[in-house]
C-alpha positions in Angstrom: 0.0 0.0 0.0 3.1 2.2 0.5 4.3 1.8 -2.9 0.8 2.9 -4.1 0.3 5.8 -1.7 4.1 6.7 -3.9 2.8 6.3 -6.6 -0.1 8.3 -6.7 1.6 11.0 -4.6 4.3 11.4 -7.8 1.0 11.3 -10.3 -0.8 14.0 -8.6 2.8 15.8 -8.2 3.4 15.8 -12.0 -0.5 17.0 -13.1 0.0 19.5 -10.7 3.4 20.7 -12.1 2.2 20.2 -15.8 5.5 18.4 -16.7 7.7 15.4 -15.1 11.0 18.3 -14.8 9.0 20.5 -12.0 7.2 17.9 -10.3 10.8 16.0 -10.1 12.1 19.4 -8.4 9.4 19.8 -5.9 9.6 15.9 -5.3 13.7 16.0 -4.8 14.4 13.2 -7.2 15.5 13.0 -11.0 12.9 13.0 -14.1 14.1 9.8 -15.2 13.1 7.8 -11.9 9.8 10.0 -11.8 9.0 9.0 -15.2 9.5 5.2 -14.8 7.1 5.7 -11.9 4.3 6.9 -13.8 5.2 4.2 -17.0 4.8 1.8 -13.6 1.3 3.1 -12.6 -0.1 3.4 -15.6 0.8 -0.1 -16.6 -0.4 -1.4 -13.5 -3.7 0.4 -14.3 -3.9 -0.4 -17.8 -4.7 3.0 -19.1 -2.7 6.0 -20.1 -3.1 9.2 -17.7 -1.3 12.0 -19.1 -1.4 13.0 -23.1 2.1 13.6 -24.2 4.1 15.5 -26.6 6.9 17.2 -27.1 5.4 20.8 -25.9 3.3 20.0 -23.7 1.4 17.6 -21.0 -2.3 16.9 -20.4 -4.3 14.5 -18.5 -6.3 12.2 -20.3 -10.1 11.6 -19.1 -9.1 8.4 -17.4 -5.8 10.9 -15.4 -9.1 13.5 -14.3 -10.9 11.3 -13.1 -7.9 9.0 -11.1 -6.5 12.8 -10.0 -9.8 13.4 -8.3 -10.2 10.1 -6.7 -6.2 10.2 -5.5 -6.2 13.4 -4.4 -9.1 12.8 -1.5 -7.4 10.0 -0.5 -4.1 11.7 -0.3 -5.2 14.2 2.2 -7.0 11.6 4.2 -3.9 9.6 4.9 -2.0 12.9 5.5 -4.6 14.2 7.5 -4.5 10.6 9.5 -0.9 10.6 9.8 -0.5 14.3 11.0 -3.2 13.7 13.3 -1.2 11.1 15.5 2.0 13.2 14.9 0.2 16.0 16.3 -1.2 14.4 19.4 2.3 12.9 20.3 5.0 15.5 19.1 6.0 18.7 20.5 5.7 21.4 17.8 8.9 23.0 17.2 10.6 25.0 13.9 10.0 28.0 12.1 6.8 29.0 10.3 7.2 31.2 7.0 3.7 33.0 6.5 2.6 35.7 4.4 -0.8 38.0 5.1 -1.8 41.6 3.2 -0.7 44.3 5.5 -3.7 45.8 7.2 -5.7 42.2 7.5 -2.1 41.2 9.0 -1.6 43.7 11.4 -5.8 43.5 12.6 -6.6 39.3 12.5 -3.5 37.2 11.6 -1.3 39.0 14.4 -3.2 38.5 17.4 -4.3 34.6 16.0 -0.6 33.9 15.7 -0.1 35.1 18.9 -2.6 32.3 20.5 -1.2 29.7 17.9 1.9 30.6 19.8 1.1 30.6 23.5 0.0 26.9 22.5 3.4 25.8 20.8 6.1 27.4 22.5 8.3 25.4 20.4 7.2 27.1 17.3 9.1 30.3 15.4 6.9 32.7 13.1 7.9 34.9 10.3 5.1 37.3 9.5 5.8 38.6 5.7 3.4 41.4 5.7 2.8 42.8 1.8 -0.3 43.4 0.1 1.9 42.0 -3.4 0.6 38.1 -4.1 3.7 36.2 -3.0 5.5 33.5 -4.6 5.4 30.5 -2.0 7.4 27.9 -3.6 10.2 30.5 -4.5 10.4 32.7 -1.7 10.2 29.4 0.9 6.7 30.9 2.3 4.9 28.0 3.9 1.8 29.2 4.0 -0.2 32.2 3.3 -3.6 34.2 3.7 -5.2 35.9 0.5 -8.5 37.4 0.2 -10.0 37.8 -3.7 -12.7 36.9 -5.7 -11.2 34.6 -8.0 -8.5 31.2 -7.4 -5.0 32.2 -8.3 -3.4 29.8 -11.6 -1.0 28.2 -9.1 -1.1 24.5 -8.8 -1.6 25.4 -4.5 -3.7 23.7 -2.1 -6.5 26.5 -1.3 -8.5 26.0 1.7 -11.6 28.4 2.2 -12.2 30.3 5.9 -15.0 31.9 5.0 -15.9 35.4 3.2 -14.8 38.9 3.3 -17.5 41.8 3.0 -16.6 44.3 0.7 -18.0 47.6 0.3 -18.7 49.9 -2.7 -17.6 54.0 -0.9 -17.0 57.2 -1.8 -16.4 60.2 -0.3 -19.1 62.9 0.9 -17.1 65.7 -1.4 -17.5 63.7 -4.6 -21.0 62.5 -4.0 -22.5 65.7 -3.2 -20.5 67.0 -6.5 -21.6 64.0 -9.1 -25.1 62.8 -7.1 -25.1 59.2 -5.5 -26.0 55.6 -7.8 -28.8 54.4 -7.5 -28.4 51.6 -9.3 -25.2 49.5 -10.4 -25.6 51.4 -14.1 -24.6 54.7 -12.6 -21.5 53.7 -11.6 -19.9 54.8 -15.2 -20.5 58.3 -14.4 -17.5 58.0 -11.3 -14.0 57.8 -11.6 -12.8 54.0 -10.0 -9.8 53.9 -7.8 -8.9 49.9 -8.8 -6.6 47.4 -7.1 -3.9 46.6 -9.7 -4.7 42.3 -8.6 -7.4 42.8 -11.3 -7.0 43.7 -15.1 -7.4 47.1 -16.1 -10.8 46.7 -18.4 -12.2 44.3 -15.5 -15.7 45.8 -14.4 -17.2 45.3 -10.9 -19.8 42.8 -10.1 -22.7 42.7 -9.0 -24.7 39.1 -8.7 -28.7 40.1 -9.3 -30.9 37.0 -10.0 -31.1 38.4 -13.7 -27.6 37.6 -14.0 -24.6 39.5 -12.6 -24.5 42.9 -13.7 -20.9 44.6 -15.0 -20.4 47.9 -14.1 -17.4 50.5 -13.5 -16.5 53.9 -14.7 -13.1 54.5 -15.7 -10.1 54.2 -14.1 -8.7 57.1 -12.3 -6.0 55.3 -9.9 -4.7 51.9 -9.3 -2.5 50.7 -6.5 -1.8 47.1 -4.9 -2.5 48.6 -1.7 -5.7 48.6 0.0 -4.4 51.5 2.3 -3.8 53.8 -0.8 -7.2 52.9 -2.4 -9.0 54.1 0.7 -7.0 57.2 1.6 -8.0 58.3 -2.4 -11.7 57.7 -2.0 -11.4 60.1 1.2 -9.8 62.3 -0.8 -12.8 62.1 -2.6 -10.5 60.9 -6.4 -13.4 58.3 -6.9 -15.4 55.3 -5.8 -13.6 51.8 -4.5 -14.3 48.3 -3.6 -12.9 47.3 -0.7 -12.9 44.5 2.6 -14.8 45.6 5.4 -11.9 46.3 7.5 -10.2 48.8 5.0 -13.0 51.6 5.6 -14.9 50.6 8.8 -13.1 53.3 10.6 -14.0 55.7 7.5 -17.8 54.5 7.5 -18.2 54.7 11.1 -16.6 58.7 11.1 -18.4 60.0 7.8 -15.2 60.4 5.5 -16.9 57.8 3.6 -20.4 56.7 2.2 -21.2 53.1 2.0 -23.1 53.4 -1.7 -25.4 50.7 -3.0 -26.2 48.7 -0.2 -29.3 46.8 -1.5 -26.6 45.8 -4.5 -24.2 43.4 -2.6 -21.1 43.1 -4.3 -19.1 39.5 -4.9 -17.7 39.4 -1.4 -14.3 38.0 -0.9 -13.3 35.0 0.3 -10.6 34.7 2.7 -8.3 31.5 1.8 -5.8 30.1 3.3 -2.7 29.0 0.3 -0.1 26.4 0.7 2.3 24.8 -1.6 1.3 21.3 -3.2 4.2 19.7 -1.4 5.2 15.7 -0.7 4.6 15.6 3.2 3.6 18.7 4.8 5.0 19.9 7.8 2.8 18.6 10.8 3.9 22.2 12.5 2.3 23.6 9.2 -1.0 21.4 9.5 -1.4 22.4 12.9 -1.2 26.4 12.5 -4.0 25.6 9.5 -6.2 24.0 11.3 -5.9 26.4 13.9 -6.6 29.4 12.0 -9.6 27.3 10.2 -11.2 27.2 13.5 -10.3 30.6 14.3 -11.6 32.6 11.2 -14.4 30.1 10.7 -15.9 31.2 13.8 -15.8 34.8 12.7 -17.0 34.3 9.3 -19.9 33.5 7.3 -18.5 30.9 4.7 -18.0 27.3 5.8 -14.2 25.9 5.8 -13.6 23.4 2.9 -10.3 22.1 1.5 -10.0 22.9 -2.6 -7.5 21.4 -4.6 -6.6 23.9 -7.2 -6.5 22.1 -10.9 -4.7 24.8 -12.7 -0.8 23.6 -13.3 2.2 25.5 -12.1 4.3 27.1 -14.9 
């Protein structure tokens, strides 16, 4: 059963990667040997998993559908293993994470700080930048990320719930330009946009007509959630932004909460962690910890994803 659990860990490695070379990398052993173990499994199974040629490497339908089926059971024997690690081992080591700033500083701080008072053992480095981080190159172990949409990664994305986010604007540009009433006045303002999103993307708005795609043009964009907010006080345009960017700015009048029988797309906060061969049990444990921690807060339900876009 060993052998199998290999076996499939190397497939699921190499669909993941989209190509034996980076799967053999993030496995630590040579193309060649990672090669013969696929030629292995699929002769064992009698069918061809992977489409090959010389540019480029697909599953076939029989590969989706094993993928899916190995995948589950992948977790579960990690998840069973790291479960009688956990209950028997001290936790000990350092922890790279990464968080956006502001979210950082407010929720991931002080639930690190009770992850910590547990496992005294246990190191943290907080990366704090609003930038989308590269895990597997910058050694990040693990990482919080709030958007809309899955990154094209090849991670392992597991949901904490959702985000609220708020269409504002500032008193001095409303009262100049009138409010929106509905989404379709929104062209008439200037957008402040976060540069995570392409520049012609529009802002949505899910109605039971269909979702309704509305923005006006750009007049600033910016990575940072921080500079997005101080320019809608400045009254430069309207924004989109998580709750706890403008709470402060909603709750003193420098900003207008605008559409609020129009929900936006909320968020959804995720936890991301690299698609590795045995994760740490140190790494496990701070997940699961936050899971409970951010599930209780949130609306949205915890539930493991395994992304099926393939690394570059």
């Amino acid at each position: 059963m060993a052998g199998r659990i290999e076996e499939m860990e190397a497939f699921a490695a190499v669909a993941s990667a989209g190509g034996f070379s980076a799967a053999a990398r993030r496995l630590g052993t040579s193309t060649s040997r990672l090669s013969r173990t696929i030629g292995d499994l699929e002769g064992r199974l009698g069918a061809r998993l992977f489409h090959r040629t010389t540019r480029a490497l697909a599953l076939t339908e029989a590969g989706s559908a094993y993928l899916d089926a190995t995948t589950r059971l992948i977790e579960d024997v990690r998840a069973a293993e790291e479960s009688v690690a956990s209950s028997t081992l001290t936790l000990s080591g350092v922890i790279r994470m990464a968080a956006p700033m502001l979210f950082g500083v407010e929720r991931v701080g002080p639930a690190l700080f009770r992850f910590m008072e547990l496992h005294p053992g246990v190191r943290i480095e907080l990366i704090l930048d609003d930038r989308i981080t590269d895990l597997i190159g910058e050694g990040i172990d693990i990482a919080v990320r709030i958007g809309t949409q899955l990154p094209d990664s090849g991670l392992i994305a597991r949901s904490l719930g959702t985000v609220e986010m708020y269409l504002v604007g500032a008193p001095v540009l409303l009262d100049r330009l009138g409010r929106p009433g509905v989404p379709e006045d929104l062209i008439a303002f200037p957008s402040l946009t976060s540069t995570i999103t392409r520049a012609d993307e529009p802002w949505r708005f899910p109605a039971a007509g269909g979702t309704r795609l509305c923005r006006g043009p750009e007049r600033l964009r910016s990575r940072s959630g921080e500079i997005l907010c101080a320019a809608a006080i400045a009254g430069l345009g309207l924004t989109i932004l998580p709750d706890f960017f403008v709470r402060a700015a909603l709750a003193d009048g420098r900003l207008e909460q605008l559409l609020p029988a129009h929900r936006f797309e909320a968020g959804t906060l995720r936890l991301i962690y690299p698609t590795t061969r045995s994760q740490p049990v140190k790494v496990r444990a701070l997940a699961d910890f936050l899971a409970a921690e951010f599930g209780t807060a949130n609306s949205g339900v915890g539930k493991d994803l395994a992304l099926a876009e393939a690394a570059a």
